[in-house]
C-alpha positions in Angstrom: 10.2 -3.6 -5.1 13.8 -5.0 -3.8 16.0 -6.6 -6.0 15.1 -10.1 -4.1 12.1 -9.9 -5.1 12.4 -8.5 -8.5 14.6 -12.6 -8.3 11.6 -14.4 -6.8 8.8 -12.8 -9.4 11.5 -13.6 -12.3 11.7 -16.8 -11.4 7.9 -17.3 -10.9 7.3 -16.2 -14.1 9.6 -17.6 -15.9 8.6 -21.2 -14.3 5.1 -20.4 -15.2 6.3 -19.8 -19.3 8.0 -23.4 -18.8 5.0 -24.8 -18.0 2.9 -23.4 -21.1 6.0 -24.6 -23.4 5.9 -28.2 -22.5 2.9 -30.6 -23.7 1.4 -32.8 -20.2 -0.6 -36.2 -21.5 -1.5 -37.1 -18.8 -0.7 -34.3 -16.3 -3.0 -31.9 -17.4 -4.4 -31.0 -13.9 -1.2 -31.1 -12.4 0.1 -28.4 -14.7 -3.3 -26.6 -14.7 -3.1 -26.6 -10.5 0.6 -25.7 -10.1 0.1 -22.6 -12.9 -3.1 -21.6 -11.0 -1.1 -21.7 -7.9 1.9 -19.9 -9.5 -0.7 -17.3 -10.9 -1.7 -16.5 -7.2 1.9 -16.3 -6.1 2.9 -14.1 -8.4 0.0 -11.6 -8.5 0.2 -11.6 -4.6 4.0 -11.0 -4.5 4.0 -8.1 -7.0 1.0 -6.1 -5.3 2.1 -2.9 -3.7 1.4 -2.2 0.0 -1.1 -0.3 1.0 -0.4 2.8 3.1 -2.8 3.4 5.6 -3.2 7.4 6.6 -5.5 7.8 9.8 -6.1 10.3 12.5 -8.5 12.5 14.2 -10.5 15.3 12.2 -8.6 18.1 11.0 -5.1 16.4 11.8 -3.8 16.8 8.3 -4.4 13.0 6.8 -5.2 14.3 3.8 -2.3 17.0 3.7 -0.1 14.1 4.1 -1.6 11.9 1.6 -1.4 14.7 -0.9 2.4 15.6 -0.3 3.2 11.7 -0.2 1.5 11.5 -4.1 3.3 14.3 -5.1 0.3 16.5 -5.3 -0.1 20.4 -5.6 -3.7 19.9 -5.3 -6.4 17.2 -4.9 -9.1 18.4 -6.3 -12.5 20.1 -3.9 -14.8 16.6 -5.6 -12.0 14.3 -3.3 -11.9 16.0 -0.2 -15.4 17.5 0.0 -16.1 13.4 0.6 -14.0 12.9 3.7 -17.1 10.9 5.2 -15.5 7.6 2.9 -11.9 6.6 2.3 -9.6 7.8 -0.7 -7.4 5.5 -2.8 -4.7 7.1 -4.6 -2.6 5.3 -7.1 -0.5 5.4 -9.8 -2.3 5.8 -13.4 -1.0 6.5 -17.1 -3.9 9.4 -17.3 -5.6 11.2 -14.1 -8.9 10.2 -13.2 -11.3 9.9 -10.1 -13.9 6.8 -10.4 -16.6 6.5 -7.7 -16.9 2.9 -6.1 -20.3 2.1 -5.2 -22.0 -0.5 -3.5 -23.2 -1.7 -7.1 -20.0 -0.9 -9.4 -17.9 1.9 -10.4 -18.6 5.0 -11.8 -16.0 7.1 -13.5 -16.3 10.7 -13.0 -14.7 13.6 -14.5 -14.1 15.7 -11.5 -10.3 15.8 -11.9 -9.8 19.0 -14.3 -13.0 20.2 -13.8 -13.5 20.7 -9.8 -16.8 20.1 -9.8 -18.2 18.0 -6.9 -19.3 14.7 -6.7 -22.6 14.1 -7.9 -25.4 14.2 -5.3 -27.3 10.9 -5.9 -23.6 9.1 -5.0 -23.9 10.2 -1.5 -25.7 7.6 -0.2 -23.7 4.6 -1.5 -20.2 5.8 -2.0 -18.1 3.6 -0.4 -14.4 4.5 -1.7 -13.2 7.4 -4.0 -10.0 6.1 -6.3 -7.7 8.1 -7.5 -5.8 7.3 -10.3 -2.3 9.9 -10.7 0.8 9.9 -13.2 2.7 11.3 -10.3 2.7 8.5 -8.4 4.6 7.0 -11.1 7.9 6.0 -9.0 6.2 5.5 -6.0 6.0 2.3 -5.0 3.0 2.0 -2.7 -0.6 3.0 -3.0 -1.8 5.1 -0.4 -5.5 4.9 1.7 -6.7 8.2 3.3 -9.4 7.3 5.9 -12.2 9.8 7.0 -11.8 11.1 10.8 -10.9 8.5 13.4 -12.6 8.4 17.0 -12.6 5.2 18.0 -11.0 1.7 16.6 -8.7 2.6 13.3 -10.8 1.6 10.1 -9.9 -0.9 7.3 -6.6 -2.6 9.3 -7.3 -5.5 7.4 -6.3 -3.7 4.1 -3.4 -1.8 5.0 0.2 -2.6 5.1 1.8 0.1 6.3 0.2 2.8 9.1 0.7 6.5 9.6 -1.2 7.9 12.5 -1.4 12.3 11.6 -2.0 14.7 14.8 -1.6 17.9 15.1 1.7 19.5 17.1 -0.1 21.9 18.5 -2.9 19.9 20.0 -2.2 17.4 22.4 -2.3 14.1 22.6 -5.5 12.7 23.3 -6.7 9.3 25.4 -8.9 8.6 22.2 -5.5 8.5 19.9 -4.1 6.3 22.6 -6.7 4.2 22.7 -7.1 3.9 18.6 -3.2 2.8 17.9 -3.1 0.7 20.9 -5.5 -1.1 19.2 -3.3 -2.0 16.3 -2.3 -5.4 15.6 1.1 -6.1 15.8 2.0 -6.2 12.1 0.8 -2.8 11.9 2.6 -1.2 14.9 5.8 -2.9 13.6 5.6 -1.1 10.6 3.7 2.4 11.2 4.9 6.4 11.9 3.6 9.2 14.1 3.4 11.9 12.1 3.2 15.2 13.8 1.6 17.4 11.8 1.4 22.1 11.2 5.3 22.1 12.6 4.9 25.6 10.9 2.8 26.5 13.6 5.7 25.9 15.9 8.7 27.8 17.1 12.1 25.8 16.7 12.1 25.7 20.6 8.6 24.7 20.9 9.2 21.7 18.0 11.8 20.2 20.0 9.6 20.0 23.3 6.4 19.3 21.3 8.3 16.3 19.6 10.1 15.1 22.7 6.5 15.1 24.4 5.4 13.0 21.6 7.9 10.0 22.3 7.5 9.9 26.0 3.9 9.6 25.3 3.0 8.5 22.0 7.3 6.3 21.1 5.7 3.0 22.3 3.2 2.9 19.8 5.2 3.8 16.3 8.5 2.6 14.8 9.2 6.2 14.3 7.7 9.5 14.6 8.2 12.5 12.2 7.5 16.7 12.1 6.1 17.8 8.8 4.0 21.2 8.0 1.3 20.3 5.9 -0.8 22.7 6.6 -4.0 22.7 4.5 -4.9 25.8 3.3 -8.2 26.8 1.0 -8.0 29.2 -1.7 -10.2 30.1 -4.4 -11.0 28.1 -7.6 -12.8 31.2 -9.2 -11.7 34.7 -7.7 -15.1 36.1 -8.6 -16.7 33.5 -6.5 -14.1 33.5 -3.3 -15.3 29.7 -3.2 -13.1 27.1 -2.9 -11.8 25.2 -5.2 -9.5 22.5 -3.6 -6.8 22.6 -0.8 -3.1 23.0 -1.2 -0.7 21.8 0.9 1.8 23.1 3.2 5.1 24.0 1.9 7.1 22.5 4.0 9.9 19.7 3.8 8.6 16.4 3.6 12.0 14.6 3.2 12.1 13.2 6.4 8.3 11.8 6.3 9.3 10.4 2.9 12.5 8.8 3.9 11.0 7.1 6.8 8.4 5.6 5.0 10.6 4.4 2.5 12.2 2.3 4.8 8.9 0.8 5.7 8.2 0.1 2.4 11.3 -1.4 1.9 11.1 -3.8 5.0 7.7 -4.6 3.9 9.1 -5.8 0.4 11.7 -8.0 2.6 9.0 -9.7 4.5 7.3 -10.3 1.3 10.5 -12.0 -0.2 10.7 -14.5 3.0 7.4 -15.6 2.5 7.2 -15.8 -1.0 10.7 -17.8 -0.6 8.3 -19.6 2.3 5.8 -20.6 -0.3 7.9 -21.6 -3.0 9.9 -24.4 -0.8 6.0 -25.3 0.0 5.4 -25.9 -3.2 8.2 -27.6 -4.5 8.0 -30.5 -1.6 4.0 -30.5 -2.8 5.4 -32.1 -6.1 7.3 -34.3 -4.7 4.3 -37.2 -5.4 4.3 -36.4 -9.3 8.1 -36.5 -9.6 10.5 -39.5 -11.8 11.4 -41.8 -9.5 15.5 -41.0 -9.3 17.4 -43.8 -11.0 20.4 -45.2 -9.2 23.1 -42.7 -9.3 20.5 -40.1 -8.5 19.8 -38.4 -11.3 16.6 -38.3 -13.6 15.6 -41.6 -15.5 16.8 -41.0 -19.1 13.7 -42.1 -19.7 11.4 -39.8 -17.7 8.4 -38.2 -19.4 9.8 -34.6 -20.4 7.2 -33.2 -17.9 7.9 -34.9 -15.3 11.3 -33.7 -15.9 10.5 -30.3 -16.0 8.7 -30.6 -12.6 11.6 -31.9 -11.0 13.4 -28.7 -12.7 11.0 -26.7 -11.2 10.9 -28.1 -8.0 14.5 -27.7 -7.4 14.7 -24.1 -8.3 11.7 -23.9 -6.1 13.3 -25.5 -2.8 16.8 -23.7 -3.5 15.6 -19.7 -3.7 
C-alpha cells in the first residue's frame, strides 16, 4: 500500500472513531448510513489486488505463482488439482482449505503431501492457500487451470500475467485469449516468457525480440524467467512424486515489474477513494448547520452536526 493511501484509510478510520464518540439524537440514521458507507470504503480501499496468473497448459503458471509467493515447494494436494483455480495468500500459520460449492473444508495437506481427498473432486471450486511467506507481499495471487479460449475469472483480478513458454511459439489461441482482455487488465498485465534456461543467450534475445513484435501490443511489459518445473521424489523408496520445485532461476526482474503494477494499482485506488470521499462529503451537505453570517458554524449548532461539517471538509479537501 502507498503512503497516499495509507493517508486516505487513516483518515477514514479515524472519521469513522469520530462518529462512534459523539452522541446523535436525532441523527441516528444519518450516522448509522455514513459509518456503513465509511465501513464499505474502507474495507474496499485496504483489499489487496488480485494477481491473475493465466496461460496455456504446461506454460509454467504455477512455477510463476510459486516463485512470486516465495515458495520452495507447493505441495503435490495443490497442483495435482490444476482442473480449479488456486488462491495463495498471506497467513500467520500454513494451511490449504478446500472451497466447495457448499462451504469450506480445511484440509491438512500442507506438511503431509497427501492428495486431496477423492469425494472433493466433484465440487471443488477454488483451493486457498494460506502462507507466512507471503508476509511482505502485498498482493494475493490467483493461479488459473489451463487457458484455451476466453481468460477465466477477469472479473476478479486486478493485475494479469499471461505465462508461455520461450521455446514454443506463440500461438493464434494466446492471441486470441489476451486480445480479449478488457482494457483495465491489458493496462496493467506482463508477458511472461517462461524455461529461459532452455535457451541459449543468443537464442533469448531473438526469442524475446519475437515476443514484442508479436505479442508487445498486448502487455505493459514482457519479462524472461526460468521456472522450470521439475518433479522429484517425496519418498525415495517410492520414486513418486511428491510436489514440484521450481526453477532456480532469477526472478528479479518478474518481481520488479510487477511491483510497479502493484504500485500503479494502489495509485488508482487512492484517486478513486479520493473520488468517493468528495462524493460523500457534498452527500452531507443536506444535514449540515446552516453557516451563520460570517461563515462559520452557528455557536449554537448541535455538536453532531458540527462534527459532520468537520467531516465533510476533510472529506472534500483530501
Amino acid at each position: 500500500m502507498t503512503e497516499a493511501m495509507q493517508i486516505l484509510y487513516g483518515l477514514i478510520a479515524d472519521a469513522r472513531s469520530q462518529l462512534k464518540r459523539v452522541e446523535a439524537p436525532g441523527h441516528v440514521d444519518v450516522r448509522n448510513t455514513l459509518d456503513a458507507t465509511l465501513d464499505r470504503l474502507q474495507r474496499s480501499l485496504h483489499r489487496s489486488p488480485v494477481v491473475l496468473i493465466a496461460g496455456e497448459t504446461n506454460s509454467g503458471k504455477t512455477s510463476v505463482a510459486n516463485m512470486l509467493a516465495g515458495l520452495d515447494v507447493l505441495p503435490s494436494a495443490v497442483i495435482g488439482n490444476t482442473a480449479v483455480p488456486v488462491r495463495l495468500k498471506h497467513g500467520v500459520v500454513p494451511s490449504v482449505t478446500a472451497v466447495t460449492g457448499t462451504g469450506r473444508l480445511p484440509l491438512a495437506t500442507l506438511a503431509g503431501n497427501e492428495p486431496l481427498p477423492r469425494f472433493l473432486y466433484s465440487g471443488l471450486e477454488r483451493i486457498d492457500v494460506d502462507l507466512p511467506s507471503m508476509r511482505n507481499v502485498d498482493f494475493e495471487i490467483l493461479d488459473t487451470p489451463g487457458c484455451h479460449g476466453s481468460v477465466p475469472f477477469q472479473e476478479e483480478a486486478d493485475i494479469f500475467l499471461w505465462c508461455s513458454v520461450a521455446a514454443r511459439p506463440w500461438t493464434d489461441s494466446e492471441r486470441r485469449a489476451v486480445s480479449g482482455l478488457p482494457a483495465r487488465l491489458r493496462e496493467r498485465s506482463l508477458l511472461v516468457v517462461t524455461h529461459k534456461d532452455t535457451l541459449s543467450p543468443a537464442d533469448r534475445d531473438r526469442v524475446l525480440r519475437r515476443y514484442e513484435e508479436i505479442a508487445g501490443q498486448y502487455f505493459a511489459d514482457i519479462v524472461m524467467i526460468d521456472a522450470a518445473a521439475r518433479s522429484f521424489a517425496a519418498n525415495g523408496s517410492t520414486g513418486r512424486p511428491g510436489a514440484v520445485r521450481i526453477g532456480d532461476g532469477d526472478g528479479a526482474e518478474l518481481i520488479s515489474s510487477l511491483n510497479e503494477l502493484v504500485e500503479e494499482f494502489w495509485d488508482h485506488r487512492s484517486v478513486t477513494g479520493r473520488r468517493l470521499c468528495r462524493h460523500i462529503a457534498r452527500a452531507l451537505k443536506p444535514f449540515l448547520p446552516v453557516p451563520a453570517i460570517n461563515g462559520g458554524v452557528p455557536s449554537r449548532a448541535d455538536p453532531f452536526e458540527v462534527l459532520l461539517a468537520n467531516l465533510a471538509g476533510r472529506l472534500a479537501n483530501v
